[in-house]
C-alpha positions in Angstrom: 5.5 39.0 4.4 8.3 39.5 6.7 6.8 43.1 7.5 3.9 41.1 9.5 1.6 41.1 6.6 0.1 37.3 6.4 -1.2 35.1 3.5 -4.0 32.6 5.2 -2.3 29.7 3.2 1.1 30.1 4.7 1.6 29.7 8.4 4.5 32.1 9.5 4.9 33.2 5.8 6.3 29.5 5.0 4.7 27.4 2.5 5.3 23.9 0.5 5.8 24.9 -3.2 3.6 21.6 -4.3 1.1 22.6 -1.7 0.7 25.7 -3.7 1.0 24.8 -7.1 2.2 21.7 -8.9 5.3 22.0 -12.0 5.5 19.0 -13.4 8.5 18.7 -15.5 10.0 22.4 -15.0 13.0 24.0 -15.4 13.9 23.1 -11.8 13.3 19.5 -12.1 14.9 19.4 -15.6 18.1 21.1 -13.7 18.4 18.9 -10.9 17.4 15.8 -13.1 20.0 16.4 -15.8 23.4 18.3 -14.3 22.3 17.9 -9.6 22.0 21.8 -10.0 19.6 22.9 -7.3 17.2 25.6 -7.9 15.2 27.6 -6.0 11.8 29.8 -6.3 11.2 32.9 -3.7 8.0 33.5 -3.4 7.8 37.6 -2.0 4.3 37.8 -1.6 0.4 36.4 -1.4 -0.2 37.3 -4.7 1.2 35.5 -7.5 0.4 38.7 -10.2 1.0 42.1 -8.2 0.5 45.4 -9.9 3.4 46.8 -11.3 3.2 50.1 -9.1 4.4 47.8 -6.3 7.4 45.9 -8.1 9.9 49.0 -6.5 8.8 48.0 -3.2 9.6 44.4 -3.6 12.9 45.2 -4.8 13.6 47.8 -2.0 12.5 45.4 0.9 14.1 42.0 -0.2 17.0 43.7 -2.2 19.8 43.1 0.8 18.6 39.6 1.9 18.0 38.7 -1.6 22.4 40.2 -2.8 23.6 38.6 0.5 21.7 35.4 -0.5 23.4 35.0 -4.0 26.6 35.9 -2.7 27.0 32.5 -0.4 
């Protein structure tokens, strides 16, 4: 999305994860619940199922932000 590609739902490519889809009882709420371990979900794209033909592209666009992100 950071390309300038633009999902209606999600003004400036920002969206509220509940807005979008409600987990009730996940892995993320079972992690902050039981040992105040914060998890988070990155969404890369509009759609939630791409094809696979476009996985490599994901990778190779978000792959630096994605390293320098984990390494904090």
């Amino acid at each position: 999305m950071y390309k300038g590609t633009s999902c209606v739902r999600f003004h400036d490519g920002i969206t509220n994860g509940a807005s979008w889809y409600v987990i009730d009882g996940g892995m993320q709420d079972w992690s902050y619940a039981y040992t105040s371990d914060m998890q988070i979900t990155i969404e890369l794209g509009c759609n939630k199922y791409p094809d696979e033909a476009n996985l490599k592209s994901y990778w190779d666009d978000n792959k630096g932000a994605l390293l320098a992100y984990i390494t904090q």
